[in-house]
C-alpha positions as CSV (number, residue, x, y, z in Angstrom):
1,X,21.4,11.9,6.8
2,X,19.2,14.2,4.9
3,X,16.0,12.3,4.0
4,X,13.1,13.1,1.4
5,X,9.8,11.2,1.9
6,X,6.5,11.2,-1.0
7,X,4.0,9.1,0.4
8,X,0.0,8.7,0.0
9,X,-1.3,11.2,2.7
10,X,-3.4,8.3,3.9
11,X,-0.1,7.8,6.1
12,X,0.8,11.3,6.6
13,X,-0.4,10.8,10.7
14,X,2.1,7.5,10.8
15,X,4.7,9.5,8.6
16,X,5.0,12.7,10.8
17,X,5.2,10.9,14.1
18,X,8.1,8.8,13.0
19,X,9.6,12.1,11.3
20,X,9.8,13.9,14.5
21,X,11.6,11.1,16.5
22,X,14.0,10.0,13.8
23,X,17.6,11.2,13.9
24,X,17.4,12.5,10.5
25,X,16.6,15.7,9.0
26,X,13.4,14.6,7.3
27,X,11.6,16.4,4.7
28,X,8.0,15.2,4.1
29,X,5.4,15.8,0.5
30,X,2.1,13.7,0.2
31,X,0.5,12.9,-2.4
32,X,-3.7,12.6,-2.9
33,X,-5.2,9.9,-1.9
34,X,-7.1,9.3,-5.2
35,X,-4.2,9.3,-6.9
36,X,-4.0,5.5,-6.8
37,X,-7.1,5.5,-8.7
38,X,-4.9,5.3,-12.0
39,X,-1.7,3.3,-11.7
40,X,0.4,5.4,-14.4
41,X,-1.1,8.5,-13.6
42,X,0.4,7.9,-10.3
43,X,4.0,6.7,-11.3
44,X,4.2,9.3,-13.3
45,X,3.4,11.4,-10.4
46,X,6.2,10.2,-8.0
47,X,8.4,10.1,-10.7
48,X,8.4,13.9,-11.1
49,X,8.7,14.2,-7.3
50,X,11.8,12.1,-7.2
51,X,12.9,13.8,-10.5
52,X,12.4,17.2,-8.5
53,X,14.3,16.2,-5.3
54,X,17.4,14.4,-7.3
55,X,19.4,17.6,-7.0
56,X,21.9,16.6,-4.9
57,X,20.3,17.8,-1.3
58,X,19.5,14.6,-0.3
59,X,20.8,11.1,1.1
60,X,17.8,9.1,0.2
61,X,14.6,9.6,-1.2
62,X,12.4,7.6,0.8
63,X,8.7,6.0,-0.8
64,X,5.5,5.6,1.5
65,X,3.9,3.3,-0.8
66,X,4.0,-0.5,-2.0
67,X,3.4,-1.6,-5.5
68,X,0.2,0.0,-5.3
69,X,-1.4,-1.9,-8.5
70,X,2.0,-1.1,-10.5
71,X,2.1,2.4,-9.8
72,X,5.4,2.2,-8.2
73,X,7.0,0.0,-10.9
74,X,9.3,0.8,-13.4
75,X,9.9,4.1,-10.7
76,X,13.7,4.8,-11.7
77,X,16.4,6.6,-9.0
78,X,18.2,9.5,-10.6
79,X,21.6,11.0,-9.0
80,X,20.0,9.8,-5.9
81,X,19.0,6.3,-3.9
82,X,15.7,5.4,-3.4
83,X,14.1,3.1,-0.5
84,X,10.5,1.7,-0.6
85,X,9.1,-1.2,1.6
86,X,9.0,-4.3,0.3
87,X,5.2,-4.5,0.3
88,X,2.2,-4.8,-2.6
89,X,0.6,-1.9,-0.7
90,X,0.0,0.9,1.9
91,X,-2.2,-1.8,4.1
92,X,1.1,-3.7,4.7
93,X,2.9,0.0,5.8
94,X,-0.5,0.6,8.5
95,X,-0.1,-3.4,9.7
96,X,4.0,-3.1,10.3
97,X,5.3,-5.9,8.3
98,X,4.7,-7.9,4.9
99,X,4.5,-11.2,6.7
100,X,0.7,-9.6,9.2
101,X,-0.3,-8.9,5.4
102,X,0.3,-12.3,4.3
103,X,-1.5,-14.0,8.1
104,X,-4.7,-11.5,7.1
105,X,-4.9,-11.0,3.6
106,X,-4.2,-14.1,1.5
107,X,-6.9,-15.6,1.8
108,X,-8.5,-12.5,0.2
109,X,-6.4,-9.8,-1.1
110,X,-9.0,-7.7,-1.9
111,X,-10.4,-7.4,1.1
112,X,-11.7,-4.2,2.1
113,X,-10.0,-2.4,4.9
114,X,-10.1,1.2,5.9
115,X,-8.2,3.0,8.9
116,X,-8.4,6.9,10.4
117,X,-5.9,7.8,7.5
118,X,-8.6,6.8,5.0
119,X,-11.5,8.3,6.6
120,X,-10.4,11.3,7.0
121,X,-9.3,12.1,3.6
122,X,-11.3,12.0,0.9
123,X,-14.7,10.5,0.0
124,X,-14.2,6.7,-0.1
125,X,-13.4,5.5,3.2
126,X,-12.6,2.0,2.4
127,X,-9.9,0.9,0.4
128,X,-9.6,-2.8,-1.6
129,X,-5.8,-4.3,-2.0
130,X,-4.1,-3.3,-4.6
131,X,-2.6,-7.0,-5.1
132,X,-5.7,-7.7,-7.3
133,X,-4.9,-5.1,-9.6
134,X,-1.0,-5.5,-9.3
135,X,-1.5,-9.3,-10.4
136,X,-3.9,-8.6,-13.3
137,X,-6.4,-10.5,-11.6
138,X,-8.7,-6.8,-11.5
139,X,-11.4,-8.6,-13.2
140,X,-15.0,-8.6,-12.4
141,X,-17.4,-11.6,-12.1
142,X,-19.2,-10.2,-15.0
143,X,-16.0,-9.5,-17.0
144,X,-15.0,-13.5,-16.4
145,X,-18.6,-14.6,-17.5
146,X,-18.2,-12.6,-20.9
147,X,-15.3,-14.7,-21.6
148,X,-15.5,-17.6,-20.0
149,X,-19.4,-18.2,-19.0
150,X,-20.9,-18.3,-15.6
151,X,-19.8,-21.5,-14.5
152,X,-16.0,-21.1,-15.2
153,X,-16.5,-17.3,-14.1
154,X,-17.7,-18.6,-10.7
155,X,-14.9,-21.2,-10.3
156,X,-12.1,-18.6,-11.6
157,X,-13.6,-16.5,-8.6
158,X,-13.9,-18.8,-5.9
159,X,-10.7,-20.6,-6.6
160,X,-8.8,-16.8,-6.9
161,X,-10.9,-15.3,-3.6
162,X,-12.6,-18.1,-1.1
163,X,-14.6,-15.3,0.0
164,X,-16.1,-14.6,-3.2
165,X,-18.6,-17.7,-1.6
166,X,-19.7,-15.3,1.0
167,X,-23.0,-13.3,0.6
168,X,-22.7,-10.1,0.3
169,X,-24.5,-9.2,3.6
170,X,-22.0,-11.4,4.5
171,X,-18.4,-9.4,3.2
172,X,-15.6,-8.9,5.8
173,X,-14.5,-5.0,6.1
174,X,-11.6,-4.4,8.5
175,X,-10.2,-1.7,10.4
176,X,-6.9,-1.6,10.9
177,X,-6.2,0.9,14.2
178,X,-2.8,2.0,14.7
179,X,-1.9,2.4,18.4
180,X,-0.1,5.7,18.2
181,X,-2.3,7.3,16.1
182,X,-5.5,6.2,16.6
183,X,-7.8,9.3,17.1
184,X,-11.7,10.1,18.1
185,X,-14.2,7.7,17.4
186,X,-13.5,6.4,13.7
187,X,-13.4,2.7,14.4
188,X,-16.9,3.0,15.9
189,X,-18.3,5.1,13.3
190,X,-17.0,2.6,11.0
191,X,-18.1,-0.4,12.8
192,X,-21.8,1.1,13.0
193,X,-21.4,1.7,9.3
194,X,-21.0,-2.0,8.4
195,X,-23.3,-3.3,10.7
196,X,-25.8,-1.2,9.0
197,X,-25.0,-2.8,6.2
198,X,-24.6,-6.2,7.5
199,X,-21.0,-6.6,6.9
200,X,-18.5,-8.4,9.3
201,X,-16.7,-5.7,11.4
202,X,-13.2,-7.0,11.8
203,X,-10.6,-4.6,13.7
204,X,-6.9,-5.7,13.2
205,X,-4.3,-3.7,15.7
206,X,-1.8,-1.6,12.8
207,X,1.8,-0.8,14.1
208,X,4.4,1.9,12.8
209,X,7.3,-0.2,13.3
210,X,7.6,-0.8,9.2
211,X,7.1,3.5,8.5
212,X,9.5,4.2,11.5
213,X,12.3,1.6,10.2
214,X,12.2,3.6,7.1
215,X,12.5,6.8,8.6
216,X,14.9,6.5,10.6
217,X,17.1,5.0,8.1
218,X,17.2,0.9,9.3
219,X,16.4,-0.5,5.7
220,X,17.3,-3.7,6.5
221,X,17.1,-6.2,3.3
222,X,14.6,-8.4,3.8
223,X,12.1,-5.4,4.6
224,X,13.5,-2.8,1.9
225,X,14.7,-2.1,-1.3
226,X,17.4,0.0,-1.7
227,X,17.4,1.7,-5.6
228,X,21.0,2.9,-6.5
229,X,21.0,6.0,-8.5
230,X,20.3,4.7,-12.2
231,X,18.4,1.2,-11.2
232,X,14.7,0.9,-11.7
233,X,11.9,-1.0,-9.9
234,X,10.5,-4.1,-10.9
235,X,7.5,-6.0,-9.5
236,X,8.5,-9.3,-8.6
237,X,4.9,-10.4,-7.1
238,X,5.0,-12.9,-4.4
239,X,4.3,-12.8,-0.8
240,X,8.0,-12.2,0.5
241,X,10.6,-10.4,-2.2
242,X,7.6,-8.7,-3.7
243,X,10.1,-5.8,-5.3
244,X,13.5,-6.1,-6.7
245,X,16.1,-4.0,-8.9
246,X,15.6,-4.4,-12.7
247,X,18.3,-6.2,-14.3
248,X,20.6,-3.8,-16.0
249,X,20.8,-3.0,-19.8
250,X,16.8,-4.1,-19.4
């Protein structure tokens, strides 16, 4: 197969190792790491870059992202397929599965996290899960006490994020190292970072099992979602199916 791949260049270590050992002729484009800063600005984005590459050349357009707070819904194939992970976002690609996502982030799924990809590109090096933003639960303590008062503000918080509790010399930020990419001395450089700051270092070990699966053209079901030319993407918003085709005529 002929394979197109648009991904966050956060991944573009993970995304070119798996190119060069997958059977397919692979063509890679990343996009900026900032991008995700806006969630339409950024579906608009890969939608022109799918737009651009539906001209027939390829097999499968391949997406290196998750729902990424919406930006990849409503994302629509052309005259060709799309495949995309079944995951809320990139933290689940740089772990290797939805279901090491679900054992380390549900308690929290905003928890910070950062790995090489992040620090090096860019000027934030720590990135918070999109899953917050995706749910339309994006809202600030503040924001909830304007509405609600402090009382129900805190309870909202605590009940949404456990960690929320925590003081903030006390916050969790986690580096997630991925085996086969894992390069010079970020993870310490991060880990004197929070200590300075009194933050928990956490490291969690990252795989590229989920990146190379898509690569190399295994899109099995309960991992992927396969688009059809014509279908659109739809945020379903759980912990397992998190994506699914639109229904038609929708």
């Amino acid at each position: 197969m002929r394979l197109k791949v648009i991904a966050c260049e956060v991944l573009t270590r993970e995304f070119c190792l798996c190119a060069a050992s997958s059977p397919h002729v692979v063509d890679l484009e990343f996009t900026q790491k900032d991008a995700h800063e806006n969630s339409a600005a950024l579906r608009g984005l890969i939608q022109e870059k799918i737009d651009g590459a539906s001209e027939g050349q390829y097999d499968a357009i391949l997406l290196g992202y998750g729902l990424c707070g919406n930006g990849t819904v409503g994302l629509v194939a052309r005259s060709t397929q799309l495949v995309l992970p079944r995951a809320h976002d990139c933290c689940t690609l740089f772990l290797g599965s939805r279901l090491k996502f679900k054992e380390h982030f549900s308690q929290n799924p905003s928890q910070p996290f950062t790995s090489v990809g992040y620090m090096e590109r860019g000027d934030s090096d720590v990135r918070t899960s999109d899953l917050r933003e995706t749910l339309g639960l994006n809202r600030t303590f503040e924001e909830y006490a304007a509405l609600y008062g402090e009382d129900n503000a805190r309870y909202i918080m605590e009940t949404l994020y456990p960690a929320f509790t925590m003081d903030k010399h006390g916050e969790r930020v986690v580096f997630i190292r991925v085996p086969e990419t894992d390069t010079g001395d970020w993870a310490a450089r991060f880990q004197e970072k929070a200590e300075r700051e009194g933050k928990e270092f956490v490291e969690l070990e990252g795989s590229i099992e989920l990146i190379k699966r898509l690569v190399h053209g295994q899109w099995g079901p309960e991992e992927f979602l396969v688009v059809p030319p014509g279908r659109e993407i739809e945020g379903v918003y759980d912990w397992d199916e998190i994506c699914r085709l639109s229904q038609e005529g929708e």
